[in-house]
Structures are given as structure tokens and as C-alpha cells.
LUMTISE-648070 format. One record per atom (N, C-alpha, C): residue in three letters; x, y, z. Coordinates in steps of 0.2 Angstrom, whole numbers, plus 5000, padded with zeros to 4 digits. Layout:
BEGIN
alaXYZ
...
***
This chain:
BEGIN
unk490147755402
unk489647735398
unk489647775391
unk489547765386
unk489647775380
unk489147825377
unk489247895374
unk488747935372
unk488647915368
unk487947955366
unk487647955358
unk487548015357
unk487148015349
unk487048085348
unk486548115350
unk486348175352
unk485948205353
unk485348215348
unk485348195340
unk484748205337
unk484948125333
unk484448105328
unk484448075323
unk485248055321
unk485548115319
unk486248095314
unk486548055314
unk487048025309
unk487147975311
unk487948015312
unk488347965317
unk489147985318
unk489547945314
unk489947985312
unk490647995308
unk491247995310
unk491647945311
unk492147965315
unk492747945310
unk493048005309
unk493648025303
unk494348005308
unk494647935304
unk495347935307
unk495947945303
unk496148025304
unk496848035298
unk497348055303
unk498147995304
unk498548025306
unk498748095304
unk498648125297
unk498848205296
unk498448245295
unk497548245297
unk497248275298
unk497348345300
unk497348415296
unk497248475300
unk496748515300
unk496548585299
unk496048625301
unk496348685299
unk495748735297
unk496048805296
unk496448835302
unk496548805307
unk497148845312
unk497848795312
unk497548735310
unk498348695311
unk498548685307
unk498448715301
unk498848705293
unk498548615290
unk498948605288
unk498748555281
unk498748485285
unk498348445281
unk498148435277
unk497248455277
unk496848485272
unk496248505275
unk495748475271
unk495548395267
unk495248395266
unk494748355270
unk494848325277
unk494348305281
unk494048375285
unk494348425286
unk494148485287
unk493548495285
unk493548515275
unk493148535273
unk492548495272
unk492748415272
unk492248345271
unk491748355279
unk492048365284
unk491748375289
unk491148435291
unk491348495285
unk491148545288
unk490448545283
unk490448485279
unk490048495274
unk489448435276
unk489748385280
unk489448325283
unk488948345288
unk489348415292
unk488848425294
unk488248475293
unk488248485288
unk487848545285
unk487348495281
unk487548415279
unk487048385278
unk486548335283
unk486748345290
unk486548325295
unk486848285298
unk487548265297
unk487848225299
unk488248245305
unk488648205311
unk488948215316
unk489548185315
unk490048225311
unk490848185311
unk491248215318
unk491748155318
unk492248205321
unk492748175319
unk493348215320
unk494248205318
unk494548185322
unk495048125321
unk495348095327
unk496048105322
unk496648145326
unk497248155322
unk497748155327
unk498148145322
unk499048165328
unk499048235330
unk499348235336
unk499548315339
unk500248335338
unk500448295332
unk501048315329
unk501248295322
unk501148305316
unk501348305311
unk501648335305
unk502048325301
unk502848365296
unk502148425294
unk501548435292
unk501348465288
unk500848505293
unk500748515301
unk500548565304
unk501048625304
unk500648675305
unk500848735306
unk500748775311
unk500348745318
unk500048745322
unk499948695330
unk500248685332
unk500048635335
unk499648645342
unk498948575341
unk498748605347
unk498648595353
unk498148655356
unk498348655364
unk498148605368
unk497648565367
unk497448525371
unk497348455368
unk496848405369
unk496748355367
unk496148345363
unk495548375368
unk495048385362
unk494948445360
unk494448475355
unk494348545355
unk493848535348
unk493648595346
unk493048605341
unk493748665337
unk493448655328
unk493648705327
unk493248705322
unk492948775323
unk492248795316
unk491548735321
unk491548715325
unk490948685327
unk491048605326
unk491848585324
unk492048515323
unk492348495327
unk492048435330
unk492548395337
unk493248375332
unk493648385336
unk494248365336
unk494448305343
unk494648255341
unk495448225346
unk495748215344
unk496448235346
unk497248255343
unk497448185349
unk497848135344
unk498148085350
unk498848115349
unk499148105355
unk500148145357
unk500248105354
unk500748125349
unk501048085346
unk501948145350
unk502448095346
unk503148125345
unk503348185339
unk503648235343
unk504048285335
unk504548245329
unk504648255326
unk504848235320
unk505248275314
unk505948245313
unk506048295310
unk506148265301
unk506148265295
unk506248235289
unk506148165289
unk506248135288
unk505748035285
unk506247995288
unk506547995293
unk506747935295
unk506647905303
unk506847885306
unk506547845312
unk505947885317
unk506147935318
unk505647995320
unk505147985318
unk504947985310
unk504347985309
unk504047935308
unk504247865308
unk504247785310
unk503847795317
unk504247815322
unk504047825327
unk503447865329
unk503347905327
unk502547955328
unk502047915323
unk502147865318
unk501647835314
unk501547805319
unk501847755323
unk501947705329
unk501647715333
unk501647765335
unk501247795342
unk500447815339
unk500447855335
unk499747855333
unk499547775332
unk499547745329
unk499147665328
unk499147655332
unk499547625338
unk499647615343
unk499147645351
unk499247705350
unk498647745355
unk498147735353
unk497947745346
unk497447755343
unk497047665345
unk497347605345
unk497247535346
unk496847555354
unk497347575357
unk497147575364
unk496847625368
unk496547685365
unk496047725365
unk495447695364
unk494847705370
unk494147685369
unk493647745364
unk493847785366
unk493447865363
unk492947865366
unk492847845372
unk492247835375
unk491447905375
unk492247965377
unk491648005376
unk491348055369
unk491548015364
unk491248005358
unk490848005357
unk490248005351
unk489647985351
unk489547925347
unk489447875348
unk489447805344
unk489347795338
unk490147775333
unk489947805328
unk489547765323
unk488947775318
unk488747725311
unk489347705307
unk489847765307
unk490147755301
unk490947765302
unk491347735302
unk492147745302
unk492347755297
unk492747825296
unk493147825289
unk494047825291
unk494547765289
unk495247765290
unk495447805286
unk495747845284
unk496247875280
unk496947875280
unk497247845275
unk497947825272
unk498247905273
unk498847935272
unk499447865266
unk499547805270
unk499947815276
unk500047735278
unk499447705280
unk499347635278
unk498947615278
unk498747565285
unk499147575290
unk499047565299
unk498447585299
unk498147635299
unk497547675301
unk496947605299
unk496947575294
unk496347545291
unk496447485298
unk496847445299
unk496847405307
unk496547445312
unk496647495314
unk496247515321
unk495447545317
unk495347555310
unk494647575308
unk494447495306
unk494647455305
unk494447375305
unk494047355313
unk494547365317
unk494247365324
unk493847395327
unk493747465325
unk493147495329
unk492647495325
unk492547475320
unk491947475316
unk491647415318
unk491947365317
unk491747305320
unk491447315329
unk491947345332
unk491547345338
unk491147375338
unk491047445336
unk490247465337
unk489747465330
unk490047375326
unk489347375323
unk489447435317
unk489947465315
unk489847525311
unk490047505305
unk489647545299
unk490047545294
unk491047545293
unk491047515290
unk491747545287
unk492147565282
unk492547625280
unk492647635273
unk493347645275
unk493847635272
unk494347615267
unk494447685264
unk495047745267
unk495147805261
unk495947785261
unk495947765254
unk496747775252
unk496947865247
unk497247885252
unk497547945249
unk498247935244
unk498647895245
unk499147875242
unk499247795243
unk499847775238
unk499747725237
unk500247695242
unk500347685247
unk500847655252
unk500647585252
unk500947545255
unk502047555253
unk502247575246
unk501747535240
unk502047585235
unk502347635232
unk502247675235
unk502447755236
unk503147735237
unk503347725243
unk504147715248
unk504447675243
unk504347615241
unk504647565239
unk504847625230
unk504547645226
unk504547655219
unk505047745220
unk504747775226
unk505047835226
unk505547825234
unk505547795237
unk505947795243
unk506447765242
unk506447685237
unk506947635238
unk506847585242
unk506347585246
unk506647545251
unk506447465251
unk506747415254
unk506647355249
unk506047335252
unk505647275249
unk504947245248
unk505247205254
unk505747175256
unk505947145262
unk505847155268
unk505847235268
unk505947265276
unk505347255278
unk505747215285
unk504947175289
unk504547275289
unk504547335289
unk504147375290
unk503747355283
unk503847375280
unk503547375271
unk503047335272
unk503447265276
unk502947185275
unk502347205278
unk502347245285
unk501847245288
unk501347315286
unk501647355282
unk501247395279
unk500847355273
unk501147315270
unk500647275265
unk500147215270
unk500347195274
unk499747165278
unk499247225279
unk499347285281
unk499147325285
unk498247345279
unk498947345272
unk498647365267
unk497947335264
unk498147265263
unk497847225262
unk497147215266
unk497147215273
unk496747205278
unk496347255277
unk496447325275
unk495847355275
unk495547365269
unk495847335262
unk495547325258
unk494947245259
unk495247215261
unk494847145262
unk494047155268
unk494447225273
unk493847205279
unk493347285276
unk493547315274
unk493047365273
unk492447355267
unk491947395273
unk491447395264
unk491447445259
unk491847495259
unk492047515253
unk492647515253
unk493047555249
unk493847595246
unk493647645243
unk493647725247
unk493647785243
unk494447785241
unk494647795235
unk495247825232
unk495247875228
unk495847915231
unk495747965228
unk496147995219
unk496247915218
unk496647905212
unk496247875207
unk496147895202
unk495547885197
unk495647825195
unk496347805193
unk496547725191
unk496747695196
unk496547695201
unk496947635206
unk496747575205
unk495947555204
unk495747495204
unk495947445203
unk496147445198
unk496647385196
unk497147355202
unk497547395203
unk497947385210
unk497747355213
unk497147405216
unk496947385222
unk496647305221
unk496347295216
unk496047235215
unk496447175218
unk496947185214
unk497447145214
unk498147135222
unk497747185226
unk498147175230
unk497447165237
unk496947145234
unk496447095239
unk495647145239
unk495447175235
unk495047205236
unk494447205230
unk493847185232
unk493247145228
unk493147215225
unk493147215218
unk493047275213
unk492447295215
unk491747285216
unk491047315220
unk491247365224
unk491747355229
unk492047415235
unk492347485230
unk492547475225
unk492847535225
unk492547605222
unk492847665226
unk492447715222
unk493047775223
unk492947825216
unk493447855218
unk492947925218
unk493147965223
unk493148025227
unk493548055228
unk493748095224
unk494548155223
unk494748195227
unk495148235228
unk495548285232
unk494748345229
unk494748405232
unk494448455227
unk494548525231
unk493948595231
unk494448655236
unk493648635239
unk493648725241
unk492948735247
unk492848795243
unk492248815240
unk491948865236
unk491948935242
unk491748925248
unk491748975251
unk492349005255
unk492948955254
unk493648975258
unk493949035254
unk493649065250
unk494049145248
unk493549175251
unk493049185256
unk492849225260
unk493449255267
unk493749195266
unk494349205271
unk495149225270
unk495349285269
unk496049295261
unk496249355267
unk497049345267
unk497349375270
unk497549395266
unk498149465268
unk498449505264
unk499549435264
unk499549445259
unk500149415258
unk500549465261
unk501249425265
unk501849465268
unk501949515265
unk502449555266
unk502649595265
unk502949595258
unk503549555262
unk504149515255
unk503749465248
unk503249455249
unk502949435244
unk502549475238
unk502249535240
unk501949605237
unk502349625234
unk502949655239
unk503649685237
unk503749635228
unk504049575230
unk504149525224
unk503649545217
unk502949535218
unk502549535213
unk502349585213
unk502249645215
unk502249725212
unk502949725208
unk503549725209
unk503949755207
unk504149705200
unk503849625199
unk503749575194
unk503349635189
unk502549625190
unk502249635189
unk502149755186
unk502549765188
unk502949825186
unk503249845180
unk503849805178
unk504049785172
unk503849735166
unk503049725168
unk502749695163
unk502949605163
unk502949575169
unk503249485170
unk502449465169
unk502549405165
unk501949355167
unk502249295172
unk501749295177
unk502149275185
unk501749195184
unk502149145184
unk502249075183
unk502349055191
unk501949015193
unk501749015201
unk502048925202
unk502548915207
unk502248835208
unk502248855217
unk501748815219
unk501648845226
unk501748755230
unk502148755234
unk502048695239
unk502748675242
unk502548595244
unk503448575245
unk503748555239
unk504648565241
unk505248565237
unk505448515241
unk505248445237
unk505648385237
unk505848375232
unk506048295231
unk506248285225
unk505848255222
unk505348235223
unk504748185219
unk504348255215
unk504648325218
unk504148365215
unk504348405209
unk505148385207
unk505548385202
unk505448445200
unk505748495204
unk505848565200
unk506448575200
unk506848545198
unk507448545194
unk507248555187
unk506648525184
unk506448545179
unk506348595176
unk505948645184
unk505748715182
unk506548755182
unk506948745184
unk507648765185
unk507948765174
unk508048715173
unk508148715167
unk507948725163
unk507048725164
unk506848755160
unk506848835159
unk506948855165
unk507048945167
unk507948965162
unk508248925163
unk508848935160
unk509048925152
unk508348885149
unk508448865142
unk508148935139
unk507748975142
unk507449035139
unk507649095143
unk507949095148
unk508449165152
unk507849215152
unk508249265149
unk507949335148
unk507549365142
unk507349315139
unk507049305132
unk506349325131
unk506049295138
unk505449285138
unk505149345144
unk504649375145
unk504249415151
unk504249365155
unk504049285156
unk503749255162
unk504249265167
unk504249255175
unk504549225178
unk504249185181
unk504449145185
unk504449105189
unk504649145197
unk503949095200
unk503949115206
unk504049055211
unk504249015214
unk504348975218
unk504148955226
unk503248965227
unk503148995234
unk503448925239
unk503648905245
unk503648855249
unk504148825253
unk504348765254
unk504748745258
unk504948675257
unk505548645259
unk505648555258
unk506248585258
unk506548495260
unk507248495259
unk507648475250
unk507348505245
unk507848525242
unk507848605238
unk507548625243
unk507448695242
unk508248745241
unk508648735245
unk509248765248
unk509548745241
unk509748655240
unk510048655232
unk509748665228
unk509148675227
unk508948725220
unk509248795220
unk509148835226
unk509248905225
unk509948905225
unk510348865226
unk511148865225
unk511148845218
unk510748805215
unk510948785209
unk510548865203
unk510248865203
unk509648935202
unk510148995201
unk510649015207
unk511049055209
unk511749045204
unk511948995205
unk512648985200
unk512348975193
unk511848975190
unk511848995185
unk511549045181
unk511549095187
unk511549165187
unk510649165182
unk510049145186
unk509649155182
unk509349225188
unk509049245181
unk508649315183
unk507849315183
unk507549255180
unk506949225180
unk506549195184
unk506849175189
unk506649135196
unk506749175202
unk506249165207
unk506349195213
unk505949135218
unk506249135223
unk506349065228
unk505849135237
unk505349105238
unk505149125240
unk504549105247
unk504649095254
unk504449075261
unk503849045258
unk503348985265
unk502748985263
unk502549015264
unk501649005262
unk501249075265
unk500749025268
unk500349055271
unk499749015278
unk499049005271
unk498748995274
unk498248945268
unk497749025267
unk497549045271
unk497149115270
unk497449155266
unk498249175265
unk498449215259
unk498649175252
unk498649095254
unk498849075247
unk497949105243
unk497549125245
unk497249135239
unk497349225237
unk497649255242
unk497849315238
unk498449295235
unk498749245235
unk499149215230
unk499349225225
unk498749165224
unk498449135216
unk498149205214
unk497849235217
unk497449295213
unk497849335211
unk498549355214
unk499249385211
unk499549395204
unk499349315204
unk500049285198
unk499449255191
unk499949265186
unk499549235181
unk499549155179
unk499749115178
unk499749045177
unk500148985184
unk499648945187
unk500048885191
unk500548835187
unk500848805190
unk501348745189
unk501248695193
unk501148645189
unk501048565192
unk501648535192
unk501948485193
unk502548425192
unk502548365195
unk502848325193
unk503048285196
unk503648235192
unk503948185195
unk504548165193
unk504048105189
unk504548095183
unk504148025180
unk504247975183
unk503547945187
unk503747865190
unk503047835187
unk503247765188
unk502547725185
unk501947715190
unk502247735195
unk501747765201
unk501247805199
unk501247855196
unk500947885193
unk500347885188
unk500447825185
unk499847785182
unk499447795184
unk499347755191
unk498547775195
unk498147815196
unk498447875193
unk498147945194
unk498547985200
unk498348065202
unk498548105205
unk497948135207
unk497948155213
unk497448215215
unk497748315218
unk498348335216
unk498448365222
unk498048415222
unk497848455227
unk497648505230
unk498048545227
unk498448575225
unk498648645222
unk498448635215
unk498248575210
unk498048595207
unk497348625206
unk497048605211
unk496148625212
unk496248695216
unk496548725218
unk496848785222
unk496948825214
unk497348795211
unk497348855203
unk496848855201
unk496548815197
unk496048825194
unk495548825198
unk495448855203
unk494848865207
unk494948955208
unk495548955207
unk495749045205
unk495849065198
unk495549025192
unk495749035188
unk496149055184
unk496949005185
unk497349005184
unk497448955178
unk497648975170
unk497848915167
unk498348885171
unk498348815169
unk498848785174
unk499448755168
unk500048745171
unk500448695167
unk500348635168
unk500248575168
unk500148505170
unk500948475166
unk501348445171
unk502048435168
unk501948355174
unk501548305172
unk501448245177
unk501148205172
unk501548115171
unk501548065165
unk500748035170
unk499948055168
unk499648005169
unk498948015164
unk498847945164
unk498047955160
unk497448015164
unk497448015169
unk497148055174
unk497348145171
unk497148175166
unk497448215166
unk496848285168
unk496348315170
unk496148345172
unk496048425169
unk496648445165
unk496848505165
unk496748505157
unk496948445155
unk496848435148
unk495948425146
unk495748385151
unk494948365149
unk494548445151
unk494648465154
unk494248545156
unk494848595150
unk495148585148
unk495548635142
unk495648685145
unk496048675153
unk496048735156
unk496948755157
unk497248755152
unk497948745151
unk498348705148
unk499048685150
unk499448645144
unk499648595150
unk499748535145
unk500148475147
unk500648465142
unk501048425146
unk501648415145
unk501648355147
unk502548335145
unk502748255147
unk503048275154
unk503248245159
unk503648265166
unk504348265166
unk504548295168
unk505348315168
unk505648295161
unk505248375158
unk505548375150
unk505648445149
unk506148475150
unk506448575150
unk506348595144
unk506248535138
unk506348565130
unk505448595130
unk505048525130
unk504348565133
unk504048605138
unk504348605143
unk504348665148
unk504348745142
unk505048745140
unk505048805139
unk504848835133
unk504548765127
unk503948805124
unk503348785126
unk503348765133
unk502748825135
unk502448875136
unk503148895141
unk503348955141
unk503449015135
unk503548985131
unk503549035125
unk502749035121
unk502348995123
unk501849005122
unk501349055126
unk501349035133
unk501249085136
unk501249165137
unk501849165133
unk502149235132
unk501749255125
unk501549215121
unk501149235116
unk500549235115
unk500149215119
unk499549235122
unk499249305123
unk498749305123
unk498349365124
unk498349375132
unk497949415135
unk497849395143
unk497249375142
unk496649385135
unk496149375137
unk496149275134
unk496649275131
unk496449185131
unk496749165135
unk497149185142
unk497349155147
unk496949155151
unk496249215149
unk495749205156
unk495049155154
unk495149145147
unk494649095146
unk494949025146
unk495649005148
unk495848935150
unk495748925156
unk495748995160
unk495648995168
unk495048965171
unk494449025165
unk493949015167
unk493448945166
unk493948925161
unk493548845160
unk493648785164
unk494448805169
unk494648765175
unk494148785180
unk494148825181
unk493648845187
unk492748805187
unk492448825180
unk491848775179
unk492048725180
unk492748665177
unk492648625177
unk492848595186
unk492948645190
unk493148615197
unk492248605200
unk492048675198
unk491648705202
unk491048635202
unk490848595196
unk490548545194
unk490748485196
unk491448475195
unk491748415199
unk492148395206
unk492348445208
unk492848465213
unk492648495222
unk492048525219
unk492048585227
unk491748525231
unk491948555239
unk492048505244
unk491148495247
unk490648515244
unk490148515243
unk489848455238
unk489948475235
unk489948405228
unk490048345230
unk490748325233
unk490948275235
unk491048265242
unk490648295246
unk490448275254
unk489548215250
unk489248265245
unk488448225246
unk488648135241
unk489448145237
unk489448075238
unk489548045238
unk490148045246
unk490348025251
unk489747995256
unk489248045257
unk488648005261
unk488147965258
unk488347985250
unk488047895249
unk488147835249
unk488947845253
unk489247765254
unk488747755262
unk488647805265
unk488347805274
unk487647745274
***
């Protein structure tokens, strides 16, 4: 027999294959949307994999509460880097997830699916249908377009094919599309979706999550004391080292300006092009970059608080048009950090709040009179480009703001 809720609320049930929480690492923006839904009287819960590349934790049982949030985690498979492994663990979550009742659930008003891959919107097509529930459409990224413009892989592959039905389907069966990409519309229009549905709803942080601040390791104190010693202004990019996140850029910018400049560059994270960066960083004997472990989400904000300026990038694709949301940018400037913004899009954020410099993407000649700019600053006009990032998150960004209109789709 099927539960219901115990009071009024209405239920919320969040379907993100990479869902995490402040204990399982990233990705945490149905965390804070949840933590917030329910403070507006709402009853969500998280239905996620018990295995994905961007946990840090995985957990112990099937269901569980964290902070007072129901959680189901469906078994998926371990996985290692982007090829049939992780085919397989998207496989198995759609697929579980098709053949799970959730019975002991509470029956939801409102189903929200959440992309990147767009599988998830087929099994949130179906259960909102069965139980009569709203249904909303969250595109996180734009898949398949992502794979095909940054993966390569051809429009033919029967997977591709059925990720654009996949796609398609829950633009045509939902009654909205939250995207978190300011220009997607268009797209999306054109790829089946009545422009009345769309709305866009962004990445943003959590105003109260620096209540929670670890001390940073060891080996990272050590680094910025002894930066921070000799008078560095400490250039931060904090996240994954792939290629789409084109920090070969910061490499060449770091070696156009040597030892010229006080900044250095700090490189927090992990990915697999991390290894040939610090080899290539290494052979051309630079002295301005340091390559450095990740940290857990509680000390990234003794971080930010650390270092003077963030770094944003990404590699020039037309992709990009659509807009961007990442989460380290709203992590800077929510610590006050002028930001560099080095990403080819109208969607520029950093520019409309004046809370740092933008650039063109993967251009080292601009990188480095950035950098020389930076260095010509005062401290106190780097702390009013900060301060103005900050207002302008705190007004459009915190997970507050965009939980109340999130619920005006309910």
C-alpha cells in the first residue's frame, strides 16, 4: 500500500542519477534545493545512484536521511573514466529506476528528473503520469550535445539516437523545462519543446554552508603560508582537470609572465589531465604554479577564504552559447573573490555584477595581461570587485532564492 504524507505538503520526489549530500561529495545542488523545500513546507526526497565518478563517499545502505532528507540510492556499478563502465551504471540506474515502485514513498505531487543524461526524463515521464503528478524537466547540461561537440562521438551511434529520443521525450511530456543555461531556449525549442515550459533556474551556493568550514590539510596551509610569506597574490582554480576545462591555458599563461609577476597560481583538484599538465608545468621549469590534492567541500571554503582571486575556464566550443552555470563560479564570488571569467558566452555573470575580468577562452596573451593587472591593483579594489560578486550572488544565486522559485512551478 502506497504512503502518503503525514501533513498537508506536497511531495517532491528529486530524480538525479549524480545526486550527492554534504557526506557523499558532489554534486550538491538537489541537497541544498531540498534542504530549502523543506523549510518551505515541502516534502522532497532524492532518488540517486549508489555509485557515481563525483562521490566521495559512498553509501551504506539503500535508504537513509541526511540533514532530515530522505534519501534512495539505487546499486548501480563502480566505474572508472567515460567509457563502457560508465554506460553501464547510467544503464542500470534508468533501468532500476523503470522497475522500482518506491512504494514506501510518500506519493509524489511533483516529480522533478534531472539531466545531464537525459534517460532520467523517460522514468520522470512515467511516474508522474502514474501518480497523476506534476512533472518538470531539469536540464543540467545539454546531452547529447555535450558528447557529440566535446566527446566526438557520431550522431549515428544507435546510443546518441536514443539519448535524443530520450531527450526529446521529456521535453514534449513535461510541464515545464528548468534549465540551468540562460540561452538554452532556442535549442530546446527546436529540439520539441513549446517555449511556455521553459524556465531558467541556475546553479547558485547556500548562504549558511560557511557555518560548516574545516581547516584545510596540512599540505595546503604549508603551500599558502609560505605563498602568502613572500608577498604572492594566490590565483585559485579549484575543480576537475580535464580537457574541456582547458588549463593548459593557465599553463601558458603562467610561463608568458614567469617570475615577473607576485601572482601565483594555485591549482586545487583532480582529472585525468592533471598528471600531463604537471609534467608539462614541470619541463618548463615554471616556478608560479603549484598542482595541488582535492579538498572535501567543508574546507573548500577555508579555501576561497585563503587565496586572493578565482579562475574560471573553459575550452572555446559553440556549446557554450547556451550559457554556463558552474558551481565554483558561485563558490568565488560568494567568498568574495574577483573572479577571472576566461568562457566564450553571452551569459557572462562576472561581467554584469563587475565582479572581475573576462576574457576570451583559451587566449594566454589575455590571461597574462590579466594577470598583470591584478598585480597592479590595490587590495582594496580587489575587495570591492569581490564584494560586488557577493551582492550580486546573494540577490540572485543563494539556494534560498531559487528553492521559492522552483516552488512556483508546484
Amino acid at each position: 500500500m502506497e504512503s502518503t504524507p503525514t501533513n498537508n505538503s506536497k511531495a517532491i520526489w528529486i530524480l538525479n542519477h549524480y545526486a550527492g549530500s554534504r557526506i557523499h561529495g558532489m554534486e550538491y545542488r538537489h541537497y541544498y534545493l531540498a534542504r530549502n523545500f523543506q523549510r518551505l513546507g515541502f516534502a522532497p526526497v532524492i532518488v540517486c545512484a549508489s555509485f557515481h565518478h563525483l562521490m566521495t563517499r559512498r553509501p551504506e545502505t539503500r535508504h537513509g536521511e541526511v540533514d532530515g532528507i530522505p534519501y534512495v540510492w539505487v546499486k548501480t556499478c563502480r566505474y572508472e573514466g567515460n567509457g563502457l563502465g560508465r554506460v553501464l551504471n547510467m544503464t542500470q540506474f534508468s533501468l532500476k529506476l523503470a522497475c522500482k515502485r518506491l512504494q514506501a514513498l510518500p506519493k509524489p505531487d511533483v516529480v522533478i528528473a534531472s539531466s545531464p543524461h537525459p534517460f532520467v526524463a523517460v522514468n520522470g515521464a512515467r511516474l508522474a503520469q502514474r501518480y497523476r503528478a506534476k512533472f518538470i524537466f531539469e536540464v543540467r547540461d545539454l546531452w547529447p550535445l555535450t558528447l557529440l561537440e566535446v566527446g566526438g562521438h557520431s550522431p549515428r551511434h544507435p546510443f546518441i539516437r536514443a539519448m535524443v529520443w530520450a531527450e526529446r521525450t521529456g521535453y514534449e511530456r513535461c510541464d515545464r523545462t528548468v534549465s540551468l543555461l540562460g540561452g538554452a531556449k532556442d535549442y530546446m525549442i527546436a529540439h520539441g519543446l513549446d517555449q511556455r515550459k521553459f524556465v531558467h533556474i541556475p546553479n547558485g551556493f547556500d548562504a549558511e554552508a560557511r557555518t560548516d568550514v574545516e581547516s584545510l590539510p596540512e599540505q595546503h596551509r604549508d603551500v599558502i603560508a609560505e605563498l602568502k610569506g613572500v608577498g604572492k597574490r594566490i590565483v585559485l582554480y579549484s575543480g576537475s582537470h580535464g580537457q574541456i576545462n582547458a588549463l593548459d591555458n593557465v599553463i601558458e599563461a603562467a610561463g608568458r609572465v614567469g617570475d615577473a609577476l607576485p601572482t601565483h597560481w594555485l591549482l586545487v583538484g583532480q582529472g585525468p589531465e592533471k598528471e600531463r599538465l604537471q609534467q608539462r608545468a614541470g619541463e618548463a621549469g615554471l616556478r608560479n604554479v603549484t598542482f595541488l590534492p582535492p579538498v572535501t567541500r567543508p574546507q573548500m571554503f577555508a579555501l576561497t577564504g585563503a587565496v586572493d582571486v578565482g579562475y574560471v575556464g573553459l575550452q572555446k566550443r559553440d556549446l557554450f552559447k547556451y550559457g554556463v552555470s558552474p558551481n565554483k563560479l558561485f563558490e568565488y564570488m560568494a567568498a568574495k573573490l574577483p573572479v577571472i571569467f576566461a568562457i566564450d558566452t553571452a551569459d557572462d555573470e562576472v561581467a554584469q555584477a563587475r565582479a572581475g575580468f573576462s576574457i576570451p577562452a583559451e587566449d594566454p596573451d589575455a590571461l597574462a595581461e590579466t594577470l598583470r593587472q591584478i598585480a597592479a591593483l590595490s587590495p582594496e579594489q580587489l575587495r570591492e570587485m569581490g564584494a560586488r560578486g557577493r551582492k550580486h550572488v546573494e540577490d540572485t544565486h543563494s539556494y534560498d532564492v531559487l528553492a521559492q522559485r522552483y516552488t512556483e512551478l508546484f
